[in-house]
KOLKELUM-200915 format. One record per residue (C-alpha): residue number from 1; residue in three letters; chain; x, y, z. Coordinates in pm, whole numbers. Example, Ala and Ser with C-alpha at 12.3 -4.5 7.8 and 13.67 -1.06 7.14 Angstrom:
% residues 2
SITE    n  res  chain      xx      yy      zz
SITE    1  ALA      A    1230    -450     780
SITE    2  SER      A    1367    -106     714
***
This chain:
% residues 120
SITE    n  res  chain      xx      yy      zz
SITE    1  UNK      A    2474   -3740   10026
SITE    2  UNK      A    2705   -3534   10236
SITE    3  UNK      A    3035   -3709   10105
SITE    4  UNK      A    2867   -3644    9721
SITE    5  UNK      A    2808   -3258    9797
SITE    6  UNK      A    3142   -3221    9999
SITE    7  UNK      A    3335   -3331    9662
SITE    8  UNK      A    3141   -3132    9451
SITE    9  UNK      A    3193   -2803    9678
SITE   10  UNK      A    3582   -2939    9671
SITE   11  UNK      A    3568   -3005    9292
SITE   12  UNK      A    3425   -2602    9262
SITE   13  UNK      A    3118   -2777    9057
SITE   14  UNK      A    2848   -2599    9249
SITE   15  UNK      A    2718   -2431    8977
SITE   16  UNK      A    2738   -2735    8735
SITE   17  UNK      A    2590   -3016    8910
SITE   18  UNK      A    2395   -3164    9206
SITE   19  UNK      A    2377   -3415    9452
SITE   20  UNK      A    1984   -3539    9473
SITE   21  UNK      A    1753   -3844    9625
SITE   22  UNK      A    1637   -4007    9303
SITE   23  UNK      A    1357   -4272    9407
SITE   24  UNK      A    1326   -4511    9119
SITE   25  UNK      A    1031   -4523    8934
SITE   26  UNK      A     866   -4213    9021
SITE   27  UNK      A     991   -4008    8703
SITE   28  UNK      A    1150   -3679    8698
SITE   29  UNK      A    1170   -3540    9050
SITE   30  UNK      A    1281   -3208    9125
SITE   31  UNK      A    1618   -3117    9126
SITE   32  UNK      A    1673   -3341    8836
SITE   33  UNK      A    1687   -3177    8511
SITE   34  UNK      A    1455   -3306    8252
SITE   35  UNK      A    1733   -3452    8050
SITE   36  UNK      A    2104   -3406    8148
SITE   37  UNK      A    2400   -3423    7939
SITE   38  UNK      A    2577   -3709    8161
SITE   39  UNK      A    2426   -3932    8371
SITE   40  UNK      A    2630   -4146    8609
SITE   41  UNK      A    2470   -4490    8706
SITE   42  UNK      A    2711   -4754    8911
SITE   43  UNK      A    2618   -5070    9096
SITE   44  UNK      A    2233   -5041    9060
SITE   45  UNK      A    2195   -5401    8941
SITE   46  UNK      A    2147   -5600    9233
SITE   47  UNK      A    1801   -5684    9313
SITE   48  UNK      A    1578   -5838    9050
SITE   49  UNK      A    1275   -5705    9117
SITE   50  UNK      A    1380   -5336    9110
SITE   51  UNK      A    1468   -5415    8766
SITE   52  UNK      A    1181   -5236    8591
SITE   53  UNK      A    1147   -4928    8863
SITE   54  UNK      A    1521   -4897    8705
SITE   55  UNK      A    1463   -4983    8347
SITE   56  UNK      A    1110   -4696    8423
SITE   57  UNK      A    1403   -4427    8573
SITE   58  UNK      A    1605   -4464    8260
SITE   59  UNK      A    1346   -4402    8044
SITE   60  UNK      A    1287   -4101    8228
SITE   61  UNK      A    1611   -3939    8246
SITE   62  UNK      A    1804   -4025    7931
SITE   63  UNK      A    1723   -3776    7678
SITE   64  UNK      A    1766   -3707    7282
SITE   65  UNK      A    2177   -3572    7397
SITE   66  UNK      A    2170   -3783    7764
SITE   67  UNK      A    2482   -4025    7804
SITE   68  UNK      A    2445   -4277    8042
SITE   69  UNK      A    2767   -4430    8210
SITE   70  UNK      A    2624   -4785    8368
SITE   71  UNK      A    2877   -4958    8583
SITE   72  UNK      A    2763   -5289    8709
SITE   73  UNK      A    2877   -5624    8866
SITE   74  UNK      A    2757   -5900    8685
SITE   75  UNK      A    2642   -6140    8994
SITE   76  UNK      A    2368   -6385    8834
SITE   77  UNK      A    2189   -6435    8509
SITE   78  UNK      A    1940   -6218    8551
SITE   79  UNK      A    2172   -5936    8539
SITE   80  UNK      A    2194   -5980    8190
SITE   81  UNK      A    1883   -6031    8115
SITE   82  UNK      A    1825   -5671    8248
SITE   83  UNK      A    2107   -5562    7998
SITE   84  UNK      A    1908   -5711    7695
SITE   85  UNK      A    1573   -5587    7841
SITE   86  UNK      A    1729   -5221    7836
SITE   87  UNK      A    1863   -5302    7470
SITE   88  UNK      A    1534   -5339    7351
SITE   89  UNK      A    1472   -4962    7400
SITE   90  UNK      A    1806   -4809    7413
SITE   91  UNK      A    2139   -4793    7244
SITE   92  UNK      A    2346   -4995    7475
SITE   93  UNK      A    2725   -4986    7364
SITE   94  UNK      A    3012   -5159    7587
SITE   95  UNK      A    3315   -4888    7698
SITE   96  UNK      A    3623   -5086    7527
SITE   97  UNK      A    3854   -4789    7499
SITE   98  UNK      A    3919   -4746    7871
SITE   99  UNK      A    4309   -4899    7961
SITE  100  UNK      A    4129   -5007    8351
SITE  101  UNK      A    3884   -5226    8162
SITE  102  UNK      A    4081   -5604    8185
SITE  103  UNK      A    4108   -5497    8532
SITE  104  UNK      A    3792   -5432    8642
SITE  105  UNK      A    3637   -5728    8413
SITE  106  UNK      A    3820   -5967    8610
SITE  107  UNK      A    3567   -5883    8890
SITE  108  UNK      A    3236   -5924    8643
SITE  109  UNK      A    3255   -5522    8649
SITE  110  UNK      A    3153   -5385    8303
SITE  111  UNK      A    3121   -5003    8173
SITE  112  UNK      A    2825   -4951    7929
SITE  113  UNK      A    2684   -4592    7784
SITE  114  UNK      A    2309   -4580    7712
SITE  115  UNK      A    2196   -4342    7524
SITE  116  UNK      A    1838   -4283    7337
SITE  117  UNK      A    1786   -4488    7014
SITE  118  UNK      A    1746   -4231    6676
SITE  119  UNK      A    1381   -4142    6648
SITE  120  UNK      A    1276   -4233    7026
***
């Protein structure tokens, strides 16, 4: 927490964003806006049964205008079966336009964006 509020204060994004304990599963806890604009999610596929305290987070904090970057190492099958779980209720688009991507792939590291399905 101090290294993520340290490069915001360096970054001069005080007044844009926050650093914040977000306990999965527990909906929207103060400081976290009811819906943000971006919402940054990396390596939080790793244990199985967290999956639907995660899957229960998203669905609290991706609004009608929320874009959700999820960066995750693929490690075993049920990762992706967390992937098409979240597909069910979200629009779950891989990032292809980024050059890194072969790179990162190489080490079962993959860039999605969630965002809210049209009339949810």
């Amino acid at each position: 927490m101090s290294l993520m509020r340290q490069n915001i204060a360096l970054n001069k994004l005080d007044d844009k964003v926050a650093a914040c304990i977000y306990s999965w599963g527990e909906g929207n806890a103060s400081p976290v806006p009811a819906y943000a604009d971006v919402l940054l999610a990396a390596d939080c596929v790793y244990f199985e049964p967290a999956f639907p305290l995660l899957e229960q987070s998203l669905h609290a904090l991706i609004g009608p205008s929320t874009t959700c970057y999820f960066c995750f190492k693929i490690r075993r099958r049920a990762d992706l079966r967390f992937v098409k779980a979240v597909k069910k209720h979200f629009a779950v688009q891989a990032v292809e336009d980024d050059p890194d991507q072969h790179t990162y792939q190489r080490e079962n590291i993959y860039l999605y964006t969630i965002k809210r399905k049209a009339g949810r």
